[in-house]
C-alpha positions as CSV (number, residue, x, y, z in Angstrom):
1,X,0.0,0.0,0.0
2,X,1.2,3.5,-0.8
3,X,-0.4,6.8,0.5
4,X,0.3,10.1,0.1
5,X,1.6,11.6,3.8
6,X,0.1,15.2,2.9
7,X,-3.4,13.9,3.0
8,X,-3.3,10.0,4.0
9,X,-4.8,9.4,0.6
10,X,-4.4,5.6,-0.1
11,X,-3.0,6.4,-3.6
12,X,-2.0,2.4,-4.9
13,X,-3.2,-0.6,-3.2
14,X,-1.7,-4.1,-4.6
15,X,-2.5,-7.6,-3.8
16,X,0.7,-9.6,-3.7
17,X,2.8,-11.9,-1.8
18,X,6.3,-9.4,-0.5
19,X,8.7,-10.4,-3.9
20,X,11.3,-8.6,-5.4
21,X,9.0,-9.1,-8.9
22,X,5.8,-8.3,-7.3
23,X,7.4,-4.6,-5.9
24,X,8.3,-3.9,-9.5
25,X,4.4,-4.3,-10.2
26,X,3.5,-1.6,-7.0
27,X,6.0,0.4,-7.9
28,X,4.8,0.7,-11.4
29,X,1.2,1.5,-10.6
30,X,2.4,4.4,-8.4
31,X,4.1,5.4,-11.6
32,X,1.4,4.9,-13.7
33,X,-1.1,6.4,-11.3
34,X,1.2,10.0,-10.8
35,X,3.0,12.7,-12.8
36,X,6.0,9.7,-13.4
37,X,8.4,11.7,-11.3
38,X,10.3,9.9,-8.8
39,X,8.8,11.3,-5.2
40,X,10.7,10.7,-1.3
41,X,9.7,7.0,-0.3
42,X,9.7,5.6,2.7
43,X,9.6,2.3,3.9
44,X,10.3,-0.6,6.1
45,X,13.3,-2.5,5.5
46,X,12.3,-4.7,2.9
47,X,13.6,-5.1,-0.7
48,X,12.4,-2.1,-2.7
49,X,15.9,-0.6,-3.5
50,X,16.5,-2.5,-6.6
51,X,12.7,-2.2,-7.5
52,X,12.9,1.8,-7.1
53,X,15.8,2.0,-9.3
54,X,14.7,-0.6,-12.1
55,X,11.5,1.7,-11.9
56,X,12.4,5.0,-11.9
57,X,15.8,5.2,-14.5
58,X,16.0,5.9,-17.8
59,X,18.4,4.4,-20.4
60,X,21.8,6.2,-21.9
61,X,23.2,4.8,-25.0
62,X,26.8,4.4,-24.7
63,X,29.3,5.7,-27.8
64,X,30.2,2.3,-30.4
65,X,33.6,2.3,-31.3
66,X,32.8,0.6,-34.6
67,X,33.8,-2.5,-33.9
68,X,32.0,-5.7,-32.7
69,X,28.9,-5.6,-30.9
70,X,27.3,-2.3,-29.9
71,X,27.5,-1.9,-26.0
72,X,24.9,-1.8,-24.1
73,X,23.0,1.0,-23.0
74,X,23.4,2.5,-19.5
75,X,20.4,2.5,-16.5
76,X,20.9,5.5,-14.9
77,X,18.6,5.8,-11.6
78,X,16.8,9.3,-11.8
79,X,18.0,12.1,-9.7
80,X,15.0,13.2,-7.7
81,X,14.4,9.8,-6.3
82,X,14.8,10.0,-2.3
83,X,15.0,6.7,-0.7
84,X,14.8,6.2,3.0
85,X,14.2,3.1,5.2
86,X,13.3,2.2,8.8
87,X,14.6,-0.8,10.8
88,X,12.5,-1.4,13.6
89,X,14.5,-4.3,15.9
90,X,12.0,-6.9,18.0
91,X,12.3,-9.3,20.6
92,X,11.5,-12.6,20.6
93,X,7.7,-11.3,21.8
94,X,7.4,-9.1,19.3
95,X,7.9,-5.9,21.2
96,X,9.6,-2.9,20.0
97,X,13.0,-2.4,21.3
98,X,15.1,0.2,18.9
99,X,13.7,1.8,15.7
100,X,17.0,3.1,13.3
101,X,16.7,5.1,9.5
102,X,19.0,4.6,6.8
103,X,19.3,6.8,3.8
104,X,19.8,4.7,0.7
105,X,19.2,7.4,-2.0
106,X,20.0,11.1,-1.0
107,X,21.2,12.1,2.2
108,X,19.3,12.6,5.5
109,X,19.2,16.2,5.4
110,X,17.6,16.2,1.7
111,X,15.4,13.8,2.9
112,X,14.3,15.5,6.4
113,X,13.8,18.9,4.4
114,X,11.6,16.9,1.8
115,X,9.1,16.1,5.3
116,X,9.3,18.5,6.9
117,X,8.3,20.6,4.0
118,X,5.0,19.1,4.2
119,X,4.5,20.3,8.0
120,X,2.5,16.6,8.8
121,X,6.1,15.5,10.6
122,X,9.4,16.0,11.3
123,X,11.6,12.7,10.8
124,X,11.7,9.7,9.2
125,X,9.2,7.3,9.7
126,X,6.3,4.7,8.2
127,X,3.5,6.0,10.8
128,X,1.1,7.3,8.2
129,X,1.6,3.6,6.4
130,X,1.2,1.9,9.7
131,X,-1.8,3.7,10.8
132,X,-3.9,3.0,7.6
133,X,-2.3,-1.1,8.4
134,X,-3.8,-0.4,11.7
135,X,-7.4,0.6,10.8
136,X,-7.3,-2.4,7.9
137,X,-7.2,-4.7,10.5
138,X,-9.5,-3.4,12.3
139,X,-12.6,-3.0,10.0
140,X,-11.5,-5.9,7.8
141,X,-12.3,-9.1,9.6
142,X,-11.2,-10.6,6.5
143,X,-7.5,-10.1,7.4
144,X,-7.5,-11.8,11.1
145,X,-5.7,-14.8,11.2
146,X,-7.0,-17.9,12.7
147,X,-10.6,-17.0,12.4
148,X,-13.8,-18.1,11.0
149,X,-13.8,-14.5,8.9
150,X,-10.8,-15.3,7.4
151,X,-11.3,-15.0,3.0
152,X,-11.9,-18.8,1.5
153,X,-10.8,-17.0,-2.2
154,X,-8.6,-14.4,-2.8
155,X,-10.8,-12.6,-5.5
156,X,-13.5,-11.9,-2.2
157,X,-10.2,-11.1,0.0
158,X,-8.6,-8.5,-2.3
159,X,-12.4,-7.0,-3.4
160,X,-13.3,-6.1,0.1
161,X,-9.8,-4.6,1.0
162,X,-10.7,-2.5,-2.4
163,X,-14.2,-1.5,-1.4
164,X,-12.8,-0.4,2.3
165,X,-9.9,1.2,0.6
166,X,-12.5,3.5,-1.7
167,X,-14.4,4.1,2.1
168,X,-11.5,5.2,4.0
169,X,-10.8,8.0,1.2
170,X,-13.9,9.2,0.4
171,X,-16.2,8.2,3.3
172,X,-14.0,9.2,6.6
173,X,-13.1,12.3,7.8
174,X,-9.4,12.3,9.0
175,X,-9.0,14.5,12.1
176,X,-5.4,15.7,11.2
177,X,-7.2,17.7,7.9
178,X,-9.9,19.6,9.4
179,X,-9.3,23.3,9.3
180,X,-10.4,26.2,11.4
181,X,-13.7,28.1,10.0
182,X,-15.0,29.9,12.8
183,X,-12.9,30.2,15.8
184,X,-15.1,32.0,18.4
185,X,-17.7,30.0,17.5
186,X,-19.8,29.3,20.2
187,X,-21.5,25.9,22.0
188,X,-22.9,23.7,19.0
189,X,-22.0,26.1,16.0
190,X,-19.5,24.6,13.7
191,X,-15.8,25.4,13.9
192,X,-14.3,23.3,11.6
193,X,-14.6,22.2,8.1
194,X,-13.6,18.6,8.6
195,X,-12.4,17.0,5.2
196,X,-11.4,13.0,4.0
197,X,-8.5,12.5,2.1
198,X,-9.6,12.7,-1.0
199,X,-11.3,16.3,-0.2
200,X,-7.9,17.3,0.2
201,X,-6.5,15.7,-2.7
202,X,-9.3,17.5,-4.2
203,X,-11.2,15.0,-5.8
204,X,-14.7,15.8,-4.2
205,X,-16.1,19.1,-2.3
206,X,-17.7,16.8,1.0
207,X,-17.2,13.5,2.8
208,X,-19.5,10.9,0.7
209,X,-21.5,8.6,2.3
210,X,-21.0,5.2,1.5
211,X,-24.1,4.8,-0.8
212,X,-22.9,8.2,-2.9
213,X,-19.7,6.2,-3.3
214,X,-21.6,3.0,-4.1
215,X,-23.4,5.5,-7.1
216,X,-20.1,7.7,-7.8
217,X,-19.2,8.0,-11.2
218,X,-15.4,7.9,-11.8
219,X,-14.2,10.5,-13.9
220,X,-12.5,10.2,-17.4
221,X,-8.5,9.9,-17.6
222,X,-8.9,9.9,-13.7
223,X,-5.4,9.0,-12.3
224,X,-7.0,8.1,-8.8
């Protein structure tokens, strides 16, 4: 799952088992789904290094000499791409002990500008990823383990974590968004104008309900 830490917008959702192939396949419906400009990443310490730089390069033909076989052309890995990872060490309960970052592409202080830009935090960190995990597993019954709710196929299993995907961005109002309309506003007037994620991506002008989404008509060359 990607999502867009400016406005917690679940941007690409992919149903997968974690392999190096399968990350090339994510990683090329963010492309796909965006401007195809290489953005800051952030993740856990997985294996999405190679994928991000198979993804976002380009190709450089090198000079031929004129003799034998033409050489082959060069991958170079595009220069806006920011890579950062978290390592977050266990023990043998599962609790968190130590939580480290490394900087694979840029440096630290290109990468903490790049956040804190976006005034939502201040270091490096998965929380925004972690916290849509969170309220997955709590409203899909569907991803519990050892349960009778668990999905018997996968087309039912990856449909329902598509519909809930489609409710947490148009349906819910995230709390972090709202902005201040009226502040002297007395007991029971409204002071905020609270917004869902894809209000702020701009997408729709109010949080839908879920039958509006049910009837919503997606809009031509939409990249959402």
């Amino acid at each position: 799952m990607a999502v867009l830490p400016d406005t917690s917008f679940v941007h690409t959702i992919h149903h997968s088992k974690r392999t190096v192939e399968q990350a090339e396949v994510f990683l090329g419906k963010i492309k796909q789904k965006s401007d195809g400009l290489a953005p800051l990443f952030l993740s856990d310490a997985w294996f999405y290094e190679q994928a991000l730089y198979n993804t976002y390069c380009h190709l450089e033909p090198r000079p031929y000499c004129g003799r034998g076989r033409p050489p082959h052309p060069i991958k170079i890995v595009d220069e806006q791409l920011k890579y950062a990872q978290v390592y977050k060490k266990r023990d043998s309960k599962g609790k968190l002990k130590s939580t480290t970052t490394r900087a694979i592409k840029g440096t630290e202080a290109e990468i903490l500008a790049i956040i804190r830009k976006s005034g939502r935090s201040k270091t490096i960190n998965t929380s925004f990823v972690e916290s849509r995990n969170g309220k997955y597993r709590k409203d899909d019954a569907r991803l519990n383990r050892k349960t009778t709710c668990h999905s018997k196929k996968p087309k039912y299993h990856d449909a329902h974590a598509d519909f809930l995907t489609a409710v947490f961005n148009y349906c819910r109002q995230n709390e972090a968004l709202k902005e201040p309309t009226n502040p002297d506003a007395a007991l029971f007037e409204k002071k905020y104008l609270r917004k869902s994620p894809a209000m702020a991506e701009g997408l729709t002008d109010k949080i839908l309900t879920v039958k509006e989404l049910l009837f919503y008509r997606v809009p031509k060359n939409s990249i959402h």
